[in-house]
FILO-879065 format. One record per residue (C-alpha): x, y, z. Coordinates in nm, 3 decimals, always signed. Example, Ala and Ser with C-alpha at 12.3 -4.5 7.8 and 13.67 -1.06 7.14 Angstrom:
! residues 2
+1.230 / -0.450 / +0.780
+1.367 / -0.106 / +0.714
END
This chain:
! residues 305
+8.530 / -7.629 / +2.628
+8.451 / -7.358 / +2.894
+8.536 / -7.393 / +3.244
+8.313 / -7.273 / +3.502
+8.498 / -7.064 / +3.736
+8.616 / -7.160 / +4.048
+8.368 / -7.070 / +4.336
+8.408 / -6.837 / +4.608
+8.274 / -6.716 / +4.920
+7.943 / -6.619 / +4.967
+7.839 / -6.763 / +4.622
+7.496 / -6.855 / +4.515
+7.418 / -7.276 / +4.497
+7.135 / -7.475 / +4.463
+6.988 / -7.835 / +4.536
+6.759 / -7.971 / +4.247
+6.626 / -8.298 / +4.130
+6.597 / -8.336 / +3.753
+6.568 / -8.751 / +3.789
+6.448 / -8.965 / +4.079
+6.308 / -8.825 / +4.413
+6.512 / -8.808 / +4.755
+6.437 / -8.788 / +5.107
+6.392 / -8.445 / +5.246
+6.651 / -8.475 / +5.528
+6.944 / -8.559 / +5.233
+6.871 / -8.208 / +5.126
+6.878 / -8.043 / +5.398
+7.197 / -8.200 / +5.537
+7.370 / -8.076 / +5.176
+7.242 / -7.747 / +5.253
+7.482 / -7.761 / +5.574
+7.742 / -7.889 / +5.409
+7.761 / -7.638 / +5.154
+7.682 / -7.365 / +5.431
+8.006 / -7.485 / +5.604
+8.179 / -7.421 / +5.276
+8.084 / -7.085 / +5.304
+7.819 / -7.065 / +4.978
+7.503 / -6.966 / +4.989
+7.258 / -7.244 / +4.900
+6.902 / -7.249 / +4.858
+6.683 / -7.540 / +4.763
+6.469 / -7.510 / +4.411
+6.085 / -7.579 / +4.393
+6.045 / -7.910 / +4.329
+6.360 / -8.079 / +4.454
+6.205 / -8.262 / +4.723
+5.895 / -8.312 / +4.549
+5.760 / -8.701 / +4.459
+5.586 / -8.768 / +4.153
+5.617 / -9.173 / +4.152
+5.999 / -9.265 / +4.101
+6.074 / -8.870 / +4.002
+6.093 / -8.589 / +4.210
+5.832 / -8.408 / +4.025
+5.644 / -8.441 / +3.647
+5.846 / -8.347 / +3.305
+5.729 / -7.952 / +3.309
+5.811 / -7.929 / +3.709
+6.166 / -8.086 / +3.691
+6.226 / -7.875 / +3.368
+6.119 / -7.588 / +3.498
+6.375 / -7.609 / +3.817
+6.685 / -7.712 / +3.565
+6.617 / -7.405 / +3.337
+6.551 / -7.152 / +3.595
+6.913 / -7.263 / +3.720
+7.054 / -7.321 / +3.419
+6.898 / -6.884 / +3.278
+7.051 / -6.792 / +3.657
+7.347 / -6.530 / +3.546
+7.452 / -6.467 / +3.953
+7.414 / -6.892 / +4.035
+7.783 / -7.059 / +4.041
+7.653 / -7.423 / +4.142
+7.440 / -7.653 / +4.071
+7.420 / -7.982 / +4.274
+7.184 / -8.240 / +4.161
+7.048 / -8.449 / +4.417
+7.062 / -8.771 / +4.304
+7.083 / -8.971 / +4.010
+6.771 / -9.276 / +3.926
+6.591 / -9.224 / +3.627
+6.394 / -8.914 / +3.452
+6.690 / -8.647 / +3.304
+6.643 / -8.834 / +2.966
+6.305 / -8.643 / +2.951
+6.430 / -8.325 / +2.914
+6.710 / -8.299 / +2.673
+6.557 / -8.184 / +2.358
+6.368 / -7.938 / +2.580
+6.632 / -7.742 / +2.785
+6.770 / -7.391 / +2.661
+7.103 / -7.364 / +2.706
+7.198 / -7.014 / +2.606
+7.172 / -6.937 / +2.987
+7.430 / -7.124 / +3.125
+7.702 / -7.057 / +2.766
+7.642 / -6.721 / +2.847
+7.724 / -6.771 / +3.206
+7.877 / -7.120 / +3.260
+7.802 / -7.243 / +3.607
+7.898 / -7.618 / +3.779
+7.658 / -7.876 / +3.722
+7.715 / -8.118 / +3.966
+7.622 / -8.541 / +3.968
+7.670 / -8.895 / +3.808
+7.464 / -9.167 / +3.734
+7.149 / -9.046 / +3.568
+7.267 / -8.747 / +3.527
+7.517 / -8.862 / +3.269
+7.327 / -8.741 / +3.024
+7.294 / -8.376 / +3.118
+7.672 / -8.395 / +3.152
+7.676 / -8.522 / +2.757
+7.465 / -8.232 / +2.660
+7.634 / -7.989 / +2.823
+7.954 / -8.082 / +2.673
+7.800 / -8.065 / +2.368
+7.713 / -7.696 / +2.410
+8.109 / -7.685 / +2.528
+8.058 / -7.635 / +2.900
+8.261 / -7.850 / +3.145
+8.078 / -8.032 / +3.441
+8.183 / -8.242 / +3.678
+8.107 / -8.573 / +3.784
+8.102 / -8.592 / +4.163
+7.877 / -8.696 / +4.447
+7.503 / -8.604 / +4.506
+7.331 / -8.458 / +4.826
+7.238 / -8.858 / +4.892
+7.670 / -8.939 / +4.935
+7.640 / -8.613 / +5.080
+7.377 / -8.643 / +5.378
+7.493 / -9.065 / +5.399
+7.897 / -8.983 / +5.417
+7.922 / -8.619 / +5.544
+8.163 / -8.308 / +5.534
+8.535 / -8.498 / +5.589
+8.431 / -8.756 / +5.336
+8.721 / -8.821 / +5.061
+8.496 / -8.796 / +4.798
+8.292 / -8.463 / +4.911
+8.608 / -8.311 / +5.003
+8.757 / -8.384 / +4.679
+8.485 / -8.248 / +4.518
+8.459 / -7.895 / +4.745
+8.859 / -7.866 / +4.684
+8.805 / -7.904 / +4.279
+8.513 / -7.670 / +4.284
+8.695 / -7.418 / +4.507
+9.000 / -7.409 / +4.226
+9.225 / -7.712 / +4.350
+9.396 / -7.932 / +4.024
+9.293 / -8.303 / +4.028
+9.592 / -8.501 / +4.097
+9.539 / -8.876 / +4.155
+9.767 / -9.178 / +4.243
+9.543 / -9.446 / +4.261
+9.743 / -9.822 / +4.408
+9.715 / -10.144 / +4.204
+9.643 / -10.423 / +4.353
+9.967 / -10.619 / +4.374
+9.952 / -10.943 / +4.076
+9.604 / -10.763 / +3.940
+9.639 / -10.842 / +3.557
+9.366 / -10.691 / +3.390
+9.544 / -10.314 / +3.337
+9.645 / -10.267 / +3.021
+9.965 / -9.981 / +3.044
+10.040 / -9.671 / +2.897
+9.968 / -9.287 / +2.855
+9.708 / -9.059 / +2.741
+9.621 / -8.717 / +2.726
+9.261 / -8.674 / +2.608
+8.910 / -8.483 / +2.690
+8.733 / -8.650 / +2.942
+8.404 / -8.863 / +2.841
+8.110 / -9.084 / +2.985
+7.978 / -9.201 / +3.266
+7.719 / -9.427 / +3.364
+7.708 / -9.721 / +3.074
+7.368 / -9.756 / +3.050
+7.319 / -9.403 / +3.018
+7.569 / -9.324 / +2.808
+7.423 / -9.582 / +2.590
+7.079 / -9.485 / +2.539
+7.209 / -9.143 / +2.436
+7.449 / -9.281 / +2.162
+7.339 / -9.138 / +1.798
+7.129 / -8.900 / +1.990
+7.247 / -8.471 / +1.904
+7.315 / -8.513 / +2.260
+7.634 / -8.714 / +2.273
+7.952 / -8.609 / +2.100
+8.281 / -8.834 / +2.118
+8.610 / -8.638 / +2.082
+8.845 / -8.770 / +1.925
+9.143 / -8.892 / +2.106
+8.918 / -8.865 / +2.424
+8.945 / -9.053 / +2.716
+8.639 / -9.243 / +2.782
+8.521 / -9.367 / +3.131
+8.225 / -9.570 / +3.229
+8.102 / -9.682 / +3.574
+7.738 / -9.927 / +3.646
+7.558 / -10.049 / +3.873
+7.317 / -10.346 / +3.900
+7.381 / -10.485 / +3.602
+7.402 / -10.867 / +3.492
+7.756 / -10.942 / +3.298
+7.567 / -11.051 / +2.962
+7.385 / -10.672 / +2.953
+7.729 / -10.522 / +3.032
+7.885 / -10.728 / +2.729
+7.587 / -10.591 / +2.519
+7.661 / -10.222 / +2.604
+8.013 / -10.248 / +2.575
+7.933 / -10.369 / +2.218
+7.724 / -10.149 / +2.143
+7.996 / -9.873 / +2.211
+8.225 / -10.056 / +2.004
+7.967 / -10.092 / +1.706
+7.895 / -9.715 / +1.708
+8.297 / -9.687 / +1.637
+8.350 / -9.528 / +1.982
+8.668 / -9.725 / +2.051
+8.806 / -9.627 / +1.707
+8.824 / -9.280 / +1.826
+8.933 / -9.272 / +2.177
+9.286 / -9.275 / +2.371
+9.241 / -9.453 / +2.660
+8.915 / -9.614 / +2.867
+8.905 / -9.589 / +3.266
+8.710 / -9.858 / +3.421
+8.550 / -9.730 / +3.706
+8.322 / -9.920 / +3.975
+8.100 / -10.191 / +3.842
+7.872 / -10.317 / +4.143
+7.602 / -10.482 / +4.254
+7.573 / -10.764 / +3.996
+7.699 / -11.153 / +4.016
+7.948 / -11.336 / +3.796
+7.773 / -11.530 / +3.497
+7.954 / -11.850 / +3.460
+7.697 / -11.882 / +3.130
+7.883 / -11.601 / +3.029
+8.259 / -11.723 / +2.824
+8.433 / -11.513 / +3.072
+8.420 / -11.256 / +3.371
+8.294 / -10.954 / +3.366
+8.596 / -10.771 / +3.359
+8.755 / -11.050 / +3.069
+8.464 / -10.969 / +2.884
+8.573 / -10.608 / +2.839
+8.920 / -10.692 / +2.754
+8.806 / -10.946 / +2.491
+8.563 / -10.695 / +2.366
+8.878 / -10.426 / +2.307
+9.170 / -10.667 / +2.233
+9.194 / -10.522 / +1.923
+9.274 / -10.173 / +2.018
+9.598 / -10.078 / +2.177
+9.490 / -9.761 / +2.355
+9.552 / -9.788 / +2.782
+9.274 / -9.927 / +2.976
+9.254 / -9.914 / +3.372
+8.999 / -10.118 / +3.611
+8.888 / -10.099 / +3.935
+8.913 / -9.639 / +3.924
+8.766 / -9.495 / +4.264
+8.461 / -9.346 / +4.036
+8.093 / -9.492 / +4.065
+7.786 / -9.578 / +4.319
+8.070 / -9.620 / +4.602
+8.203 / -9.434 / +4.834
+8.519 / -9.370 / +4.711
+8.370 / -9.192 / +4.405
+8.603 / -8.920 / +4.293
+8.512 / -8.609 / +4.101
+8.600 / -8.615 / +3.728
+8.557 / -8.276 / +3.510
+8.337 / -8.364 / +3.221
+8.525 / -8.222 / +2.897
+8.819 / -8.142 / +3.077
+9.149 / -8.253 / +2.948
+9.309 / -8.513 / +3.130
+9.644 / -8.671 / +3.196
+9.642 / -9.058 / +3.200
+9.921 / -9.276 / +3.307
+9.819 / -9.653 / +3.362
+10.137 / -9.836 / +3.542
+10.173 / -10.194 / +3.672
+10.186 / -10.077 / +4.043
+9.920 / -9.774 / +4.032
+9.732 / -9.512 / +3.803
+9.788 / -9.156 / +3.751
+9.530 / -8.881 / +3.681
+9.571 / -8.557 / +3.676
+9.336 / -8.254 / +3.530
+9.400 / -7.869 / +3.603
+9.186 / -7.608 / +3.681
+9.208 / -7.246 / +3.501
+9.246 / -7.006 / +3.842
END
């Protein structure tokens, strides 16, 4: 996998939207943010253009990704948001561009599955907030600080507290390349040429507003395509928005455990990754450093300087 390089002063960023569409003032207040950080940022064509629920048709949103993407002096690329829409143009991006000249592609959600690709093409990414936590939570936010200190060189070194009597963490330690993202994403992308598992990889998954029977169906699926028979360790992130489903034989979060009680790697619940505020950045096919313990979790990743 190839790292991007850290960023420095005065380099070149810019705001797209390969998915859903945004309001204009979220860009614009990422365009300060990133001014503060001393880049240089500019806003592509149709990033805060509206085309129903996407920021602009197939050919328009394609068009912004791969001008980016073919950009040898561009060093970042923040997406705007996540929604629906980067599905459409997988089989249809280039990507000798950005191997030639590896760049940060920055998001989550939807944009799990440019993240997949990418890795597939061995480029690192990282999962991290959009302009929208950007313009809603500002510059001292956790999460947007996290993510300018990773960008700007800084090693990922988490402690994350369990909750005292919480039960559901399975222990131990893992060192593996970093995986996933959004389940339903990562999901419709499974048997695709766009989605690779490592093996011995560390796989984490985050969702939002999804019923507890679908959840059960996509973690099965995962375990059906022989995902879990090739992984180290599996990071629960932030599952929200959704209600118990006493239909259901147990919780959400039993469910899962049920689903992998067969397996013996490390699992850990309840990781400050998702739609929340406390979403940290993760590098996408960077190797990672897992340590689940009964009082807290340890992450750590570095970053070539």
């Amino acid at each position: 996998m190839r790292l991007p390089d850290p960023l420095q002063l005065n380099d070149h960023a810019l705001i797209l939207s390969p998915s859903g569409n945004i309001e204009e003032y979220m860009v614009h207040d990422t365009v300060t943010i990133l001014r503060e950080w001393g880049l240089k940022p500019v806003i592509s064509k149709y990033a805060i253009g509206k085309r129903g629920r996407f920021s602009g048709t197939v050919e328009e949103r394609l068009h912004d990704l791969q001008k980016a993407f073919d950009d040898p002096l561009l060093k970042l690329i923040i997406c705007s948001r996540g929604g629906y829409g980067a599905v459409h143009l997988l089989e249809k991006i280039n990507f000798n561009g950005i191997r030639k000249n590896p760049k940060w592609v920055v998001g989550y959600s939807d944009i799990t599955a440019i993240h997949s690709a990418l890795q597939m093409h061995g480029i690192s990414s990282l999962h991290a907030p959009m302009a929208k936590h950007f313009s809603d939570e500002g510059v001292y936010d956790l999460s947007v600080r996290y993510t300018k200190s990773l960008l700007f060189g800084q090693s990922v070194d988490y402690e994350i507290p369990v909750a005292e009597n919480f039960t559901f963490n399975r222990e131990g330690h893992a060192i593996g390349e970093i995986f996933g993202g959004n389940l339903s994403v990562l999901c419709s992308i499974i048997g695709t040429p766009f989605q690779r598992i490592p093996k011995n990889g560390i796989l984490f998954i985050e969702e939002i507003g999804e019923a507890p029977y679908r959840v059960d169906r996509m973690i099965y699926q995962l375990k059906l395509a022989g995902v879990f028979n090739n992984i180290n360790a599996l990071i629960l992130g932030k599952f929200t928005d959704y209600e118990e489903d006493e239909k259901m034989y147990f919780s959400l979060k039993e469910s899962i455990l049920d689903a992998t009680k067969e397996y013996n790697f490390p699992i850990g619940f309840d990781f400050p990754v998702g739609h929340v505020k406390f979403n940290f950045p993760l590098i996408m096919g960077g190797i990672a450093d897992l340590l689940i313990q009964k009082d807290k979790i340890l992450f750590k990743q570095q970053v070539n300087k």
